[in-house]
C-alpha positions in Angstrom: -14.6 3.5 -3.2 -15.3 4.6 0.4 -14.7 7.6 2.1 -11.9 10.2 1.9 -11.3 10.1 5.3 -9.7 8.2 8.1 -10.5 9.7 11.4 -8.6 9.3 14.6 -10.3 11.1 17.7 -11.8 15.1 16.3 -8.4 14.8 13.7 -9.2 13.8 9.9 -6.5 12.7 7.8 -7.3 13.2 3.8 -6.9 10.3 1.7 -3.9 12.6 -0.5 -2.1 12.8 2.7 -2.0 9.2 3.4 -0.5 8.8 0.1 2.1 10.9 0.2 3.2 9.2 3.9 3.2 6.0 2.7 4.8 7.1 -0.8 7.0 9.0 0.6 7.5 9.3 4.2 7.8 6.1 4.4 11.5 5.4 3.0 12.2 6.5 6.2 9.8 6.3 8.6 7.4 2.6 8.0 7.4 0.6 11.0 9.2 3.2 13.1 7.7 2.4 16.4 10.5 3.1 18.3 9.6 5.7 21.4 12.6 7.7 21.0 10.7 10.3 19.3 9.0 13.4 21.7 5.7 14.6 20.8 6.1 17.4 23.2 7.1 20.3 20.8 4.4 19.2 18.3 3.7 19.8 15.3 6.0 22.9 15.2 9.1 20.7 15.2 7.8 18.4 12.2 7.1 22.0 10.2 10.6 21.8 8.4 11.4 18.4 8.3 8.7 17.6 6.0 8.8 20.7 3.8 12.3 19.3 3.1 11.0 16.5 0.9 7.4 17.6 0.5 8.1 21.5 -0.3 4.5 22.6 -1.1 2.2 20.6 2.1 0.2 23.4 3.4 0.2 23.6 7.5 -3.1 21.2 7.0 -1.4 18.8 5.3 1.7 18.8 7.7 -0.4 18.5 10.7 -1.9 15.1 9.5 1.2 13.8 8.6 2.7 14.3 11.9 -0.5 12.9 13.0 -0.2 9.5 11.0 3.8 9.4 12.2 2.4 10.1 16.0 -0.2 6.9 15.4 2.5 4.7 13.5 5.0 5.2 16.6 2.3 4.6 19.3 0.4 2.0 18.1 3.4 0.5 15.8 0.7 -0.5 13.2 -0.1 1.1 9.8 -2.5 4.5 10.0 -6.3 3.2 10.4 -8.0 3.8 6.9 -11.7 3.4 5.5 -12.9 0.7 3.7 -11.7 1.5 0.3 -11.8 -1.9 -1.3 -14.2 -2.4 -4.5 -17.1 -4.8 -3.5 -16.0 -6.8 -7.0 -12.4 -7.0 -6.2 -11.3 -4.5 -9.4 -9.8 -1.3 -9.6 -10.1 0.8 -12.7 -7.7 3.7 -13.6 -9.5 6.7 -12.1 -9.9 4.9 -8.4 -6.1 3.8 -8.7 -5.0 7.7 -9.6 -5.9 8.7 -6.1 -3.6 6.3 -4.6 -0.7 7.3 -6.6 2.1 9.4 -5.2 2.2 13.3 -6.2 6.0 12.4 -8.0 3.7 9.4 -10.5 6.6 7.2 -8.9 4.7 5.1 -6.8 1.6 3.2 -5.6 -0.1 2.8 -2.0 -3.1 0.6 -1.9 -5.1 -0.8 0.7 -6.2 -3.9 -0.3 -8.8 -4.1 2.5 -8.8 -7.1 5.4 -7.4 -11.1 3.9 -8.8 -14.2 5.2 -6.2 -17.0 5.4 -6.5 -18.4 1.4 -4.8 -18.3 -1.7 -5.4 -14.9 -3.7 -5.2 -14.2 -7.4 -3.5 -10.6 -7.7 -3.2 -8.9 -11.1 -1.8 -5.5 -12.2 -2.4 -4.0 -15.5 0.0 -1.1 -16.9 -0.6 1.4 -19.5 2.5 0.0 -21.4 5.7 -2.6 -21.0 6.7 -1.7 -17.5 9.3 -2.4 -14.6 7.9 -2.3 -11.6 8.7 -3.5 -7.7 6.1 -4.2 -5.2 5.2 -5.4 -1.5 2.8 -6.4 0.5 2.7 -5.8 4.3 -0.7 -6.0 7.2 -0.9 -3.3 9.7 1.7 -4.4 12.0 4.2 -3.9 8.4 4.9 -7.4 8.1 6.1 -8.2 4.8 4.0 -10.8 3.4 5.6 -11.2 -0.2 7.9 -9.4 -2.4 8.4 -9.0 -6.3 10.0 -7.4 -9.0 8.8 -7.8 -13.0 10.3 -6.1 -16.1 8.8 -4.3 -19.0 5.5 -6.5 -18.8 2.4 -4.9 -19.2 0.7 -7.1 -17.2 1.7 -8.7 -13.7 0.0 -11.7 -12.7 0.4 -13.6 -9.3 -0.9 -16.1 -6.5 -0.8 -14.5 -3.3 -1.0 -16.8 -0.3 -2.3 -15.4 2.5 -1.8 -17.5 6.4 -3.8 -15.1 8.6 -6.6 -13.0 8.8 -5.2 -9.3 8.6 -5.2 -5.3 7.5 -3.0 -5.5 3.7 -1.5 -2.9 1.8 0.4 -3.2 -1.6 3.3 -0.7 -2.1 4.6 -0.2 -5.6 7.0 1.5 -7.2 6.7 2.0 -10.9 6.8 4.7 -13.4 4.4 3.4 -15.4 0.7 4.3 -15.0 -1.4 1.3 -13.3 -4.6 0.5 -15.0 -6.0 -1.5 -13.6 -6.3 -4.1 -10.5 -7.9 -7.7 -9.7 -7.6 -9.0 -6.5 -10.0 -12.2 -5.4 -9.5 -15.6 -4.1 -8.2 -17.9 -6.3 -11.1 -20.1 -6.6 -13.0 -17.4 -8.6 -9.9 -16.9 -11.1 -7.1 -18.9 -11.1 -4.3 -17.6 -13.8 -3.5 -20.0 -16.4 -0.1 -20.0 -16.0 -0.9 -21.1 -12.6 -2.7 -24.5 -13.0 -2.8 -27.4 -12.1 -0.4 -26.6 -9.1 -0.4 -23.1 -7.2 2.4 -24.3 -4.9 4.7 -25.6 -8.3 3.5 -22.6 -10.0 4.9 -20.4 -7.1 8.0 -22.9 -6.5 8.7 -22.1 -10.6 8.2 -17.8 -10.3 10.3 -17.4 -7.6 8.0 -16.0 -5.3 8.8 -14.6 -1.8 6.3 -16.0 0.6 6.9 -15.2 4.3 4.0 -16.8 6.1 
């Protein structure tokens, strides 16, 4: 699954970390690239701010995530991460549980980089579940959005126009199990033949291109 690590300059970030910022940080802060924000005081200032929704982070763990909020507002692009992205496309259960958030309410997963295509993505649950997710590149542009309820399964066509960085976000209470991500010619869903675009037209899904 690739390394733990990110690395920006002498500063690691922990994968854990990275989690909880984009789990949790981010209903407030993703895609804050505004300039408004002084680094000057450091890390110091950040100290009680996040200890106010993330009560146990150790000064480690508060230092990276100042450091990731510091990158997001400088380079207004998502936090640089390793190649975590399964060579066959599938997640199991135990590689999924490290991207879940310390709460089990949500999901961050770097999908890895997208050539322009069509995509088959597939979720699997550990039960009927409702569940919301998105999918954004680097630069947080959304590139679709979706809800399902109390399926245990979630199965989509994901079109992808340019070459890019993705993430999926997901909110859910139920425990993911698993995850299939390849281009479509490889495994197209049934319920999405003969016509992807008909097949998308039909589900409702959000595309923004």
């Amino acid at each position: 699954m690739g390394l733990a690590y990110a690395q920006i300059g002498a500063a690691e970030v922990s994968r854990a970390t990275t989690v909880k910022f984009n789990t949790v940080c981010t209903r407030c802060h993703e895609g804050e690239c505004s300039g408004r924000l002084s680094f000057s005081s450091g890390v110091a200032a950040t100290r009680s701010h996040v200890r106010r929704y993330l009560p146990y982070s150790s000064s480690l763990e508060v230092e990276e995530l100042f450091a990731i909020l510091k990158y997001t507002k400088e380079h207004c692009a998502q936090y640089p991460l390793p190649d975590a992205v399964p060579a066959n496309g599938v997640w199991g259960a135990e590689a999924l549980r490290q991207w879940r958030s310390p709460d089990g309410e949500s999901y961050f997963i770097p999908l890895g980089k997208l050539t322009g295509g069509i995509y088959y993505l597939g979720l699997r649950f550990d039960g009927k579940a409702e569940a919301s997710m998105r999918i954004t590149n680097e630069k947080f542009e959304v590139l679709l959005e979706e809800q399902q309820c109390k399926d245990q399964t979630f199965d989509l066509t994901l079109p992808v126009a340019a070459e890019a960085l993705y993430y999926l976000h997901l909110k859910s209470y139920a425990t993911l199990l698993g995850l299939t991500l390849s281009p479509v010619g490889l495994h197209v869903p049934a319920a999405c033949t003969p016509s992807i675009n008909s097949c998308i037209a039909e589900k409702g899904r959000t595309w923004v291109p």
